[in-house]
mmCIF file of the protein (N, C-alpha, C, O) and its ligand, coordinates in Angstrom:
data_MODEL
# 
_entry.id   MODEL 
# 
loop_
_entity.id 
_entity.type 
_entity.pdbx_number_of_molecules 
1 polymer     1 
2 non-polymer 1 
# 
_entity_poly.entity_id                      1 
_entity_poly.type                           'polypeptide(L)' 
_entity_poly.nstd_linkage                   no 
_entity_poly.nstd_monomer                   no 
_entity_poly.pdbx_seq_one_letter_code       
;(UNK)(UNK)(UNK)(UNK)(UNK)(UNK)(UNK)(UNK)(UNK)(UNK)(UNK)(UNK)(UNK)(UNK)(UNK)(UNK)
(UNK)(UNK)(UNK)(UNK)(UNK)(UNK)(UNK)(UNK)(UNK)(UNK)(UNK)(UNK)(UNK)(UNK)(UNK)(UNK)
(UNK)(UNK)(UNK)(UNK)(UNK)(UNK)(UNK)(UNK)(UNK)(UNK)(UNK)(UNK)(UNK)(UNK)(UNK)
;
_entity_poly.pdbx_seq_one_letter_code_can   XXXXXXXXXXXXXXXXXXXXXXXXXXXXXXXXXXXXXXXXXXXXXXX 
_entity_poly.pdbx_strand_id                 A 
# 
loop_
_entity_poly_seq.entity_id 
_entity_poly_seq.num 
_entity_poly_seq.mon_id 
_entity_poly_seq.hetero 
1 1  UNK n 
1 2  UNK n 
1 3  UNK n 
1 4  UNK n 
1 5  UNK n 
1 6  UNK n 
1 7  UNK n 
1 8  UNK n 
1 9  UNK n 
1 10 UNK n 
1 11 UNK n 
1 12 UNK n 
1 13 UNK n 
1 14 UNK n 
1 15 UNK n 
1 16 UNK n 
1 17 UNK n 
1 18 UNK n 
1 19 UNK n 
1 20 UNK n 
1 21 UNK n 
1 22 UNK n 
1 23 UNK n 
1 24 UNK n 
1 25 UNK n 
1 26 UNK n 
1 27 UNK n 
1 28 UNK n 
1 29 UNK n 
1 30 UNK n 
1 31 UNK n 
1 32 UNK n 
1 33 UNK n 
1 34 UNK n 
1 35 UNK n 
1 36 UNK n 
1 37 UNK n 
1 38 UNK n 
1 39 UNK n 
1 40 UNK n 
1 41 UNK n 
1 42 UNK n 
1 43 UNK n 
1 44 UNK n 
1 45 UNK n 
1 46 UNK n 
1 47 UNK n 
# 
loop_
_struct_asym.id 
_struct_asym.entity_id 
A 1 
B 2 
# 
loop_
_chem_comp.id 
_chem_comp.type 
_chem_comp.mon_nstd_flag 
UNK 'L-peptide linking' . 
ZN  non-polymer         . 
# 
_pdbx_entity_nonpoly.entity_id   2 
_pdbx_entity_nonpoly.name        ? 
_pdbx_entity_nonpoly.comp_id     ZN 
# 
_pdbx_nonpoly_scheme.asym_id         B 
_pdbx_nonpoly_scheme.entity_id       2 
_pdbx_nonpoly_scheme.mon_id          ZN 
_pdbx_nonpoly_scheme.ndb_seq_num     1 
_pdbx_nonpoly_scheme.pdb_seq_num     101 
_pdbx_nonpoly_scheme.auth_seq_num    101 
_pdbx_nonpoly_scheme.pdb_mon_id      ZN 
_pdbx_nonpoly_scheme.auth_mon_id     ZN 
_pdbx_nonpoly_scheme.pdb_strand_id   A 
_pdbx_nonpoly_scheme.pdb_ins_code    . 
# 
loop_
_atom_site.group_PDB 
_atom_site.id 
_atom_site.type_symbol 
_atom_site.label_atom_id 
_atom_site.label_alt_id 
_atom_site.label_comp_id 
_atom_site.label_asym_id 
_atom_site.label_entity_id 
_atom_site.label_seq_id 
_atom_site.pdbx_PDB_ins_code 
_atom_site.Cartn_x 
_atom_site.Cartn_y 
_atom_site.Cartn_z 
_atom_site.occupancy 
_atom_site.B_iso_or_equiv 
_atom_site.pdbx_formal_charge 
_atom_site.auth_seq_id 
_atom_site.auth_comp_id 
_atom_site.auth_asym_id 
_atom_site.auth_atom_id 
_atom_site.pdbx_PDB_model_num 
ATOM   1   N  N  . UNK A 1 1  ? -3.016  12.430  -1.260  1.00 0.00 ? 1   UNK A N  1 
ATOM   2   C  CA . UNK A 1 1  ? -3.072  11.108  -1.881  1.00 0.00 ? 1   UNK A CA 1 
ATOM   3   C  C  . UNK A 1 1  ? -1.761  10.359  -1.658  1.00 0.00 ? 1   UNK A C  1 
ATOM   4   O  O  . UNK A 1 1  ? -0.638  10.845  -1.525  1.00 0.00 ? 1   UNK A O  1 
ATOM   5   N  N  . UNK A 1 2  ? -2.168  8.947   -1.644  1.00 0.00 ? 2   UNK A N  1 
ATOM   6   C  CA . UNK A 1 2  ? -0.736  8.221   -1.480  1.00 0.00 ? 2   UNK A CA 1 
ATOM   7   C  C  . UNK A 1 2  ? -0.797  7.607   -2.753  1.00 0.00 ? 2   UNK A C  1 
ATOM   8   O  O  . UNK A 1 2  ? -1.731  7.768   -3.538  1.00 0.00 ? 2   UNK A O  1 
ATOM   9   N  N  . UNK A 1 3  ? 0.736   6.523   -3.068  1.00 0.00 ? 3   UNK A N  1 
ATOM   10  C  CA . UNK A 1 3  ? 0.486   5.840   -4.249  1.00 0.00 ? 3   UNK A CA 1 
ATOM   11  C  C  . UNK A 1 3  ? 0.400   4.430   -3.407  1.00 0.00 ? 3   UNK A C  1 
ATOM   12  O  O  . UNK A 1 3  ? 1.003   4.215   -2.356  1.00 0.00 ? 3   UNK A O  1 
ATOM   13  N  N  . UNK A 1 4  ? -0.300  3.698   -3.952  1.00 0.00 ? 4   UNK A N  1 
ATOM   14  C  CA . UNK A 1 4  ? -0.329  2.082   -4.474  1.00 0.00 ? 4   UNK A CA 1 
ATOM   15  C  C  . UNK A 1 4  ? 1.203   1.848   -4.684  1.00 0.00 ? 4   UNK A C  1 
ATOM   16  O  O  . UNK A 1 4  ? 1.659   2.258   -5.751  1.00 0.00 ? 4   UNK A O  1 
ATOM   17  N  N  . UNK A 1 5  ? 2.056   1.243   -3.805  1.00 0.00 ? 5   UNK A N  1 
ATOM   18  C  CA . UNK A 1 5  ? 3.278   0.873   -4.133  1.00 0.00 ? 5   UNK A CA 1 
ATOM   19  C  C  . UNK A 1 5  ? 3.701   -0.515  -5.176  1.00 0.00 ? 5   UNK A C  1 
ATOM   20  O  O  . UNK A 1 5  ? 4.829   -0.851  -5.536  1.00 0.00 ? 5   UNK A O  1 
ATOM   21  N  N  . UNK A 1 6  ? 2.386   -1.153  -5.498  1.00 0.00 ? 6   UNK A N  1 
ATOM   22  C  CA . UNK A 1 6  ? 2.382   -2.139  -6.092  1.00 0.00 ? 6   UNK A CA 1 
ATOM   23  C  C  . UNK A 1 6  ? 1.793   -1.833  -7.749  1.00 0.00 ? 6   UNK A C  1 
ATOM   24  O  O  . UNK A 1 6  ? 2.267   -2.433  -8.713  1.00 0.00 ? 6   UNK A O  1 
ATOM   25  N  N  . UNK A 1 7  ? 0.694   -0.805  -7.867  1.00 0.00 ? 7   UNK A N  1 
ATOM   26  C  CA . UNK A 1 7  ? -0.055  -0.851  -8.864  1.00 0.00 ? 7   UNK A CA 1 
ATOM   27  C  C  . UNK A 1 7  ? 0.020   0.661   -9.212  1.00 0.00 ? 7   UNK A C  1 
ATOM   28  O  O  . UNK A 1 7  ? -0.605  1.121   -10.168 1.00 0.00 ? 7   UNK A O  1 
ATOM   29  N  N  . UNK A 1 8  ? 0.765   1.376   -8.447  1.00 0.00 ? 8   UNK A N  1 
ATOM   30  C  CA . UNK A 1 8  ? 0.830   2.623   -8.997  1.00 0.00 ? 8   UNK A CA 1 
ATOM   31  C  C  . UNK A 1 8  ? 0.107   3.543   -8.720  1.00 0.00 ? 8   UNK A C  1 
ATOM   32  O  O  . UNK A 1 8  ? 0.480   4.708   -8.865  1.00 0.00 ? 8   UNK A O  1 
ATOM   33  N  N  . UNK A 1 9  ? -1.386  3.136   -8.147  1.00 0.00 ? 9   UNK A N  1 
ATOM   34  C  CA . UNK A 1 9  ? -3.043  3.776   -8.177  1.00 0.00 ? 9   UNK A CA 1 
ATOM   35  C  C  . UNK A 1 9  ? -2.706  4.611   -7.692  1.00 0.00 ? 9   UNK A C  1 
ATOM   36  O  O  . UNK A 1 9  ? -1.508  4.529   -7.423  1.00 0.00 ? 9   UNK A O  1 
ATOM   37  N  N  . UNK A 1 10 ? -3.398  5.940   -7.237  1.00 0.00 ? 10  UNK A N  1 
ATOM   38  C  CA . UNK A 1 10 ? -3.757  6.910   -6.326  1.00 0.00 ? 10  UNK A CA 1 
ATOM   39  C  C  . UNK A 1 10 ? -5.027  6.408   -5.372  1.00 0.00 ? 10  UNK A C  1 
ATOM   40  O  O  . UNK A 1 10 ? -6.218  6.303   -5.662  1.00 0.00 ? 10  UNK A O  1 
ATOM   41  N  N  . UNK A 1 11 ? -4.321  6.135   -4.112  1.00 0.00 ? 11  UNK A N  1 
ATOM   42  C  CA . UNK A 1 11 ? -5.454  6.488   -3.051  1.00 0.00 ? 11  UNK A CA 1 
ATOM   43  C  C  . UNK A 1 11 ? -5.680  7.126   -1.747  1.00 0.00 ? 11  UNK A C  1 
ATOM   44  O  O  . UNK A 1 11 ? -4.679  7.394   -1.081  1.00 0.00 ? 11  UNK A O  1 
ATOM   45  N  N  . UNK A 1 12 ? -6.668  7.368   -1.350  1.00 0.00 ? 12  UNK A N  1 
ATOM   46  C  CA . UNK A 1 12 ? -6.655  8.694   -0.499  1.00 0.00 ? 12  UNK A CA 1 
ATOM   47  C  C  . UNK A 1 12 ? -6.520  8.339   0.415   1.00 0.00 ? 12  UNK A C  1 
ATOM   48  O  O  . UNK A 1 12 ? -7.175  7.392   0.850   1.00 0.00 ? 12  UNK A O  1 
ATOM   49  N  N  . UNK A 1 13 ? -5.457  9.057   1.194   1.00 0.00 ? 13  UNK A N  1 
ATOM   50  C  CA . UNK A 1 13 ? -4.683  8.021   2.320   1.00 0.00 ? 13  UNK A CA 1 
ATOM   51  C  C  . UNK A 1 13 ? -5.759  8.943   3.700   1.00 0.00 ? 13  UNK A C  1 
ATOM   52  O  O  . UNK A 1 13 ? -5.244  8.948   4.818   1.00 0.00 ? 13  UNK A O  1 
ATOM   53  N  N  . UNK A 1 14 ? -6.784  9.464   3.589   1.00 0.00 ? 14  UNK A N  1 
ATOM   54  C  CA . UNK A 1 14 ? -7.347  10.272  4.776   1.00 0.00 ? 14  UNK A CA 1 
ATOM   55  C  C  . UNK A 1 14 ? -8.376  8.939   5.060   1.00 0.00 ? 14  UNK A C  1 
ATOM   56  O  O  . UNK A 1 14 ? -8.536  8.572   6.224   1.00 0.00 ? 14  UNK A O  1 
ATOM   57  N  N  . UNK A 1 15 ? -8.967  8.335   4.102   1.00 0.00 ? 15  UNK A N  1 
ATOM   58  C  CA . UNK A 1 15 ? -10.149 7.386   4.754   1.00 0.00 ? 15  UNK A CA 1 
ATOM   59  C  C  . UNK A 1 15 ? -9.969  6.090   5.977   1.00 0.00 ? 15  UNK A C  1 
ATOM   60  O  O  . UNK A 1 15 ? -9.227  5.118   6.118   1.00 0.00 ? 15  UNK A O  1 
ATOM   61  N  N  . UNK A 1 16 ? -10.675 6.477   6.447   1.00 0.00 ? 16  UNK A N  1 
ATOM   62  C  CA . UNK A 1 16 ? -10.477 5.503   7.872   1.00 0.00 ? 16  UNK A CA 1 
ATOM   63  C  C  . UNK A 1 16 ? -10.584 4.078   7.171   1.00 0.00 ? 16  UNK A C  1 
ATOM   64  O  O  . UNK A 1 16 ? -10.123 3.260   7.967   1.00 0.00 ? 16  UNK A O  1 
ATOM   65  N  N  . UNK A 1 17 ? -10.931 3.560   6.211   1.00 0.00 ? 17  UNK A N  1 
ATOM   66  C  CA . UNK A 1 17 ? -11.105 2.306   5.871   1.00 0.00 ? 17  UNK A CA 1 
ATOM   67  C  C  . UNK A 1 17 ? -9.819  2.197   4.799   1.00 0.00 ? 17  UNK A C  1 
ATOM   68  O  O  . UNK A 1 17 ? -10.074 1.205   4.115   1.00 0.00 ? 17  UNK A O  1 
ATOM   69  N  N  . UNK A 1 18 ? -9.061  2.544   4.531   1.00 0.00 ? 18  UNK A N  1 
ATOM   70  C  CA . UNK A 1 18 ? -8.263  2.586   3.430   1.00 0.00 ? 18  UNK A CA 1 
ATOM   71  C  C  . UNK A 1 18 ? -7.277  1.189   4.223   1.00 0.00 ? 18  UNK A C  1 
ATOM   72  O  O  . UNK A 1 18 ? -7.091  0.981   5.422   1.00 0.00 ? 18  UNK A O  1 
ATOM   73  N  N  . UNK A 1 19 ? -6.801  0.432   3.052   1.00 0.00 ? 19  UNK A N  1 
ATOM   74  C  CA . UNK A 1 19 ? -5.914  -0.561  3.282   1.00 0.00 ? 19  UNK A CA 1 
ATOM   75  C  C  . UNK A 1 19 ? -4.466  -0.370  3.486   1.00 0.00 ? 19  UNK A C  1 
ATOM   76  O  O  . UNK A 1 19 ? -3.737  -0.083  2.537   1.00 0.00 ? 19  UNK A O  1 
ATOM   77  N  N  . UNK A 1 20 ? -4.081  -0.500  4.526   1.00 0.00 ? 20  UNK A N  1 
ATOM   78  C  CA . UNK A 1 20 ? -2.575  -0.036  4.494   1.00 0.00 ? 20  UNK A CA 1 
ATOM   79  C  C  . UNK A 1 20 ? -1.885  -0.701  5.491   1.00 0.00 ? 20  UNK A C  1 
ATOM   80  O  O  . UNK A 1 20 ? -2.484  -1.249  6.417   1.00 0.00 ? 20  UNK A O  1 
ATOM   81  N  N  . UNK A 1 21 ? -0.070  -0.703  5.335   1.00 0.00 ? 21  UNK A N  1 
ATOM   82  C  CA . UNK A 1 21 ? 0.665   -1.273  6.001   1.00 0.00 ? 21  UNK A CA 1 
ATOM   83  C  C  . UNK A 1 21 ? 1.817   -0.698  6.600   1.00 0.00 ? 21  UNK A C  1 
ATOM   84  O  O  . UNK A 1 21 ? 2.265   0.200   5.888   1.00 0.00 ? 21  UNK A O  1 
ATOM   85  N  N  . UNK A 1 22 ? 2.535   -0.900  7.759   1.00 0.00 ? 22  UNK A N  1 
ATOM   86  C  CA . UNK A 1 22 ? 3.545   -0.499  7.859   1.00 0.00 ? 22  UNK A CA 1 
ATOM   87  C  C  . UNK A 1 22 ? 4.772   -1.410  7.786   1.00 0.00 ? 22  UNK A C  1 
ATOM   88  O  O  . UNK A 1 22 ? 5.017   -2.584  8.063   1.00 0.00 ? 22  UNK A O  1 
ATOM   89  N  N  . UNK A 1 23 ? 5.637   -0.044  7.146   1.00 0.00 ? 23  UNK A N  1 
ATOM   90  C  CA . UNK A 1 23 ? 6.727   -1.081  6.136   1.00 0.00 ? 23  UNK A CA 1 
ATOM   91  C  C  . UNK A 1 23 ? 7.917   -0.338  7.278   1.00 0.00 ? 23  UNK A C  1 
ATOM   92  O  O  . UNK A 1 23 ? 7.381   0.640   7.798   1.00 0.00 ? 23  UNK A O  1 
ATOM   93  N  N  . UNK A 1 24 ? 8.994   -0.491  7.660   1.00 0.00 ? 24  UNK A N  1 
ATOM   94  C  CA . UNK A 1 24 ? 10.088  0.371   8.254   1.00 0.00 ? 24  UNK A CA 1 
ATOM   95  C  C  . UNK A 1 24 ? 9.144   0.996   9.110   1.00 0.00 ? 24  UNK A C  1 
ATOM   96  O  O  . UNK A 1 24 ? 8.370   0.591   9.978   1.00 0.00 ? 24  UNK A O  1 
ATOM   97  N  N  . UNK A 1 25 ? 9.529   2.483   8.449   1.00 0.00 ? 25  UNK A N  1 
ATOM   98  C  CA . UNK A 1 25 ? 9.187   3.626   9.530   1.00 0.00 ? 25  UNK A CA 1 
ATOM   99  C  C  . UNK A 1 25 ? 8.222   4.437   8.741   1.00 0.00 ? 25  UNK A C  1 
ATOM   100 O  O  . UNK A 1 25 ? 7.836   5.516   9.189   1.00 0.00 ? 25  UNK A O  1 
ATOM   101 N  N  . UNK A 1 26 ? 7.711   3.876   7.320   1.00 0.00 ? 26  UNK A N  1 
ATOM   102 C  CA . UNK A 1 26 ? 6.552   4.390   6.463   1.00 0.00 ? 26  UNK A CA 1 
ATOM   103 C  C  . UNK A 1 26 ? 5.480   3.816   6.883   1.00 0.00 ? 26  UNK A C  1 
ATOM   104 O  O  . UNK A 1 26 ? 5.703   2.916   7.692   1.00 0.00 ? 26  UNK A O  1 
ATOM   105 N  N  . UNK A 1 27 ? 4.174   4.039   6.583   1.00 0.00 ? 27  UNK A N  1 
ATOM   106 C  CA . UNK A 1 27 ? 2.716   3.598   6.199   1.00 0.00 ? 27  UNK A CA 1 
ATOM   107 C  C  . UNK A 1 27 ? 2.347   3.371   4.942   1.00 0.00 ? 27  UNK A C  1 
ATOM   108 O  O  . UNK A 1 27 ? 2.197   4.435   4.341   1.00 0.00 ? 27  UNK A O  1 
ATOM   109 N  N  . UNK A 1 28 ? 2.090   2.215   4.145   1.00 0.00 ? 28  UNK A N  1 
ATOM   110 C  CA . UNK A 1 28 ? 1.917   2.481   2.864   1.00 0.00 ? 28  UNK A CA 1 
ATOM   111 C  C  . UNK A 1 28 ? 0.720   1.910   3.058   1.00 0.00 ? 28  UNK A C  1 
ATOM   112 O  O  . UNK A 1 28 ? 0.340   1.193   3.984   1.00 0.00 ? 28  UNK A O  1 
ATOM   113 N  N  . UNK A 1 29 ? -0.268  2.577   1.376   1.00 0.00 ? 29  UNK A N  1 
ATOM   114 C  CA . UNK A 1 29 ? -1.923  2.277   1.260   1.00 0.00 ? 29  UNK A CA 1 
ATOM   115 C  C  . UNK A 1 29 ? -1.435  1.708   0.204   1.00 0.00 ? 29  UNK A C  1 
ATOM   116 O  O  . UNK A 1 29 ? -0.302  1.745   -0.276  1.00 0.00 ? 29  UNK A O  1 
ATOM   117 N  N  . UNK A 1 30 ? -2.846  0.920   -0.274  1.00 0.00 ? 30  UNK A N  1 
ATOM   118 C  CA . UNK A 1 30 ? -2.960  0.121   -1.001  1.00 0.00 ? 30  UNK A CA 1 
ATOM   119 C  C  . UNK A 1 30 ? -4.493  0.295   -1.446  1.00 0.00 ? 30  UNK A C  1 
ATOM   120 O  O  . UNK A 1 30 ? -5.363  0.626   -0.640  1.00 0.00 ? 30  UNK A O  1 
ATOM   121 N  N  . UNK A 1 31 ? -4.798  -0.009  -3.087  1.00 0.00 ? 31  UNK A N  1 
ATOM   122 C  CA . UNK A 1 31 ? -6.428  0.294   -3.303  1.00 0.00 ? 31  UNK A CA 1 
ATOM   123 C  C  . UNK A 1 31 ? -7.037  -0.606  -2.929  1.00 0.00 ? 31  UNK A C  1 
ATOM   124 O  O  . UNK A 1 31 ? -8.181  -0.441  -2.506  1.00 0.00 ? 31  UNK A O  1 
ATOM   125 N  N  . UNK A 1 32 ? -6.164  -2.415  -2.997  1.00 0.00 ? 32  UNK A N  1 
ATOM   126 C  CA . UNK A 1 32 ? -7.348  -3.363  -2.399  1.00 0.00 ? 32  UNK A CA 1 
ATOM   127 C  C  . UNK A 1 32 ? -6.383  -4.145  -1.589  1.00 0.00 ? 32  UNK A C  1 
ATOM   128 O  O  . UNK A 1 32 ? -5.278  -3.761  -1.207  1.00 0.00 ? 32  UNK A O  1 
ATOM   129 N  N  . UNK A 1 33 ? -7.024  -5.448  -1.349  1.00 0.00 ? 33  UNK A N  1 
ATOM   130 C  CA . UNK A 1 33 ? -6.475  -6.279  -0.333  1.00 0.00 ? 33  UNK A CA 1 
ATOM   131 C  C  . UNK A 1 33 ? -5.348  -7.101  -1.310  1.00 0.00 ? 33  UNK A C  1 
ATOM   132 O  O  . UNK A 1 33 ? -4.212  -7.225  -0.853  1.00 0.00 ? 33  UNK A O  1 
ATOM   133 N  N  . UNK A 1 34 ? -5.617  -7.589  -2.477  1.00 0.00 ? 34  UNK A N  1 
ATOM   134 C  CA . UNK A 1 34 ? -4.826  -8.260  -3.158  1.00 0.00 ? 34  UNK A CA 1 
ATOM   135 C  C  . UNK A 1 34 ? -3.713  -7.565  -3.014  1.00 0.00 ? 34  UNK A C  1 
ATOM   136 O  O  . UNK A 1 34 ? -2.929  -8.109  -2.237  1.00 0.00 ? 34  UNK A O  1 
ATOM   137 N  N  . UNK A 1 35 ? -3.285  -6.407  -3.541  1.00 0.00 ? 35  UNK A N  1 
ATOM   138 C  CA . UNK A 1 35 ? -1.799  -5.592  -4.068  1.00 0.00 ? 35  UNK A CA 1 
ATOM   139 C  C  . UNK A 1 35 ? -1.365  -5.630  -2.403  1.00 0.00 ? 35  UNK A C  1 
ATOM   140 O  O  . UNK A 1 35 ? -0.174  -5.863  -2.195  1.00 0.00 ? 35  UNK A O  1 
ATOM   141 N  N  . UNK A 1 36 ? -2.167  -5.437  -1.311  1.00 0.00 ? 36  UNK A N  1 
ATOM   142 C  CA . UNK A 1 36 ? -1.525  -5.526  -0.276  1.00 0.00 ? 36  UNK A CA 1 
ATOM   143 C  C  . UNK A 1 36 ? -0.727  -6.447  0.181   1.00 0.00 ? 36  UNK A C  1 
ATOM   144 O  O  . UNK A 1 36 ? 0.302   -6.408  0.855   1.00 0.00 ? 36  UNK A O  1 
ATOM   145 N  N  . UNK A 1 37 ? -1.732  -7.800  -0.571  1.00 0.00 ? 37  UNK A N  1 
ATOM   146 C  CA . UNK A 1 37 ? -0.616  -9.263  -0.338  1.00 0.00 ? 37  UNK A CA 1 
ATOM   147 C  C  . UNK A 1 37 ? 0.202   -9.840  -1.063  1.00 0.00 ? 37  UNK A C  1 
ATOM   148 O  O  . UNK A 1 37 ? 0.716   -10.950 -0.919  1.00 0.00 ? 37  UNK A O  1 
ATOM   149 N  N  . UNK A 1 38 ? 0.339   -9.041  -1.907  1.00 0.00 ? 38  UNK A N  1 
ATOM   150 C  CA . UNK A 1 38 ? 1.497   -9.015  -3.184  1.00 0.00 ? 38  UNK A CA 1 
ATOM   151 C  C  . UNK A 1 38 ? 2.161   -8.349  -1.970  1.00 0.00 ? 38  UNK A C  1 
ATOM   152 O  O  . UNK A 1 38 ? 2.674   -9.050  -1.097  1.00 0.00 ? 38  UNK A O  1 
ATOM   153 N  N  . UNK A 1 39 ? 2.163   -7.037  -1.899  1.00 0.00 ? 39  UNK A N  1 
ATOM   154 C  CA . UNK A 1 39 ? 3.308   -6.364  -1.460  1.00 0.00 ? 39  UNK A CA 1 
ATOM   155 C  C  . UNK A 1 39 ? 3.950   -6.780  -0.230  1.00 0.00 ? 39  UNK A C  1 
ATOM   156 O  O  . UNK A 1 39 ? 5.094   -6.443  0.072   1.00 0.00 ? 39  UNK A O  1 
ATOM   157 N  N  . UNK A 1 40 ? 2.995   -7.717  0.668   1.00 0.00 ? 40  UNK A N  1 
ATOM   158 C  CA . UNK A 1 40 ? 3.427   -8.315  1.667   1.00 0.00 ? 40  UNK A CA 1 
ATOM   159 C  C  . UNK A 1 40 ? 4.803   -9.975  1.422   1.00 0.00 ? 40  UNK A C  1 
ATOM   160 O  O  . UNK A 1 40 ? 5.787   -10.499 1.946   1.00 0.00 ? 40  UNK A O  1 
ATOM   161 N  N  . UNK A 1 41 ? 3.864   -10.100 0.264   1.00 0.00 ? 41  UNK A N  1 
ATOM   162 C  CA . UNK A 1 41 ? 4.868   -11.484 -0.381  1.00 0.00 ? 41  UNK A CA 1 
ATOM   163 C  C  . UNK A 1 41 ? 6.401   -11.077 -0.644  1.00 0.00 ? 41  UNK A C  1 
ATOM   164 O  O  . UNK A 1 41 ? 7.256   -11.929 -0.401  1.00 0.00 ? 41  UNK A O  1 
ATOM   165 N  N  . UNK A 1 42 ? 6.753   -9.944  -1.080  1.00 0.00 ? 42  UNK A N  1 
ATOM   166 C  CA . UNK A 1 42 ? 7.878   -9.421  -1.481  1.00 0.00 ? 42  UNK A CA 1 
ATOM   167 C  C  . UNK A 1 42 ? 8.386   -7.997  -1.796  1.00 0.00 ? 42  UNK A C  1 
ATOM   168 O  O  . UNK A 1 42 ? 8.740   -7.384  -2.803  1.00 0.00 ? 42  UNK A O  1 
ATOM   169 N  N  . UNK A 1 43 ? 8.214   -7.660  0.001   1.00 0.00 ? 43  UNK A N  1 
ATOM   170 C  CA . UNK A 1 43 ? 8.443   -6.113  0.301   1.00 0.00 ? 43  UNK A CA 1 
ATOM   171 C  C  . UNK A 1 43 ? 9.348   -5.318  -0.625  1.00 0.00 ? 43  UNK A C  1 
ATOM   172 O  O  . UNK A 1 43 ? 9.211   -4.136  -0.942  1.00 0.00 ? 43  UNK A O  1 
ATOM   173 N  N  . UNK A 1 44 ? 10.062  -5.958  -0.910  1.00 0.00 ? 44  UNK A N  1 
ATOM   174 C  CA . UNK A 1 44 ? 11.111  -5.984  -1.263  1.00 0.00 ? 44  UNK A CA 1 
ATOM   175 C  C  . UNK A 1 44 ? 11.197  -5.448  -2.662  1.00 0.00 ? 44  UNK A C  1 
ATOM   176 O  O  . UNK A 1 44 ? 12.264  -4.850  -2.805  1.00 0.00 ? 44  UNK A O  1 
ATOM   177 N  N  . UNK A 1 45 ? 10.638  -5.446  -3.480  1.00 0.00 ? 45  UNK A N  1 
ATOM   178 C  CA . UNK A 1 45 ? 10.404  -5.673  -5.052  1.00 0.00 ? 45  UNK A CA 1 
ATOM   179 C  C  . UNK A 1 45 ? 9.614   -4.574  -5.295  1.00 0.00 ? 45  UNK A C  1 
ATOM   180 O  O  . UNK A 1 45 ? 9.435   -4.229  -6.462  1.00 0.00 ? 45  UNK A O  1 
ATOM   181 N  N  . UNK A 1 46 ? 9.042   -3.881  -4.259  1.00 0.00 ? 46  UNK A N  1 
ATOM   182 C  CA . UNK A 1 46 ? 8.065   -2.312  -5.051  1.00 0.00 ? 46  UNK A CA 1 
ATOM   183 C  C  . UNK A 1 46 ? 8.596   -1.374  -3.789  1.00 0.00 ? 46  UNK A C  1 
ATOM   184 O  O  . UNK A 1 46 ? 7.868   -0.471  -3.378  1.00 0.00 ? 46  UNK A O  1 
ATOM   185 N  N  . UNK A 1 47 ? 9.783   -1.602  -3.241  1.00 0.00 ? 47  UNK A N  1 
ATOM   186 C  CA . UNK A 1 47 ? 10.142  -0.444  -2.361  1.00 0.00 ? 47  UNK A CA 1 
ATOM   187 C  C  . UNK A 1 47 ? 11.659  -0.243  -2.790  1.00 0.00 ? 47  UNK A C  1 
ATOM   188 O  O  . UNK A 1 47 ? 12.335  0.647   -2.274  1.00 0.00 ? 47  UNK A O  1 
HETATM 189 ZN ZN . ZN  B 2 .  ? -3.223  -1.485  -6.093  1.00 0.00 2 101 ZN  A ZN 1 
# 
């Protein structure tokens, strides 16, 4: 499992559909599209 860097969630970072980004030299998931574009707005603030 990964965490939700925005919301905390647990999600399972094995599913081929899972939402995720690369930040640096990490991959981070995300449970939906919203927290993804939060986290995109201000990388900065949940890393
Ligand atoms: Zn989330």
């Amino acid at each position: 499992m990964a965490t939700d860097p925005v919301c905390k969630m647990e999600v399972p970072e094995k599913e081929m559909d899972s939402i995720r980004t690369k930040y640096g030299t990490k991959i981070l998931f995300f449970c939906s599209d919203s927290c993804k574009k939060n986290f995109e707005k201000d990388p900065s603030k949940y890393t």
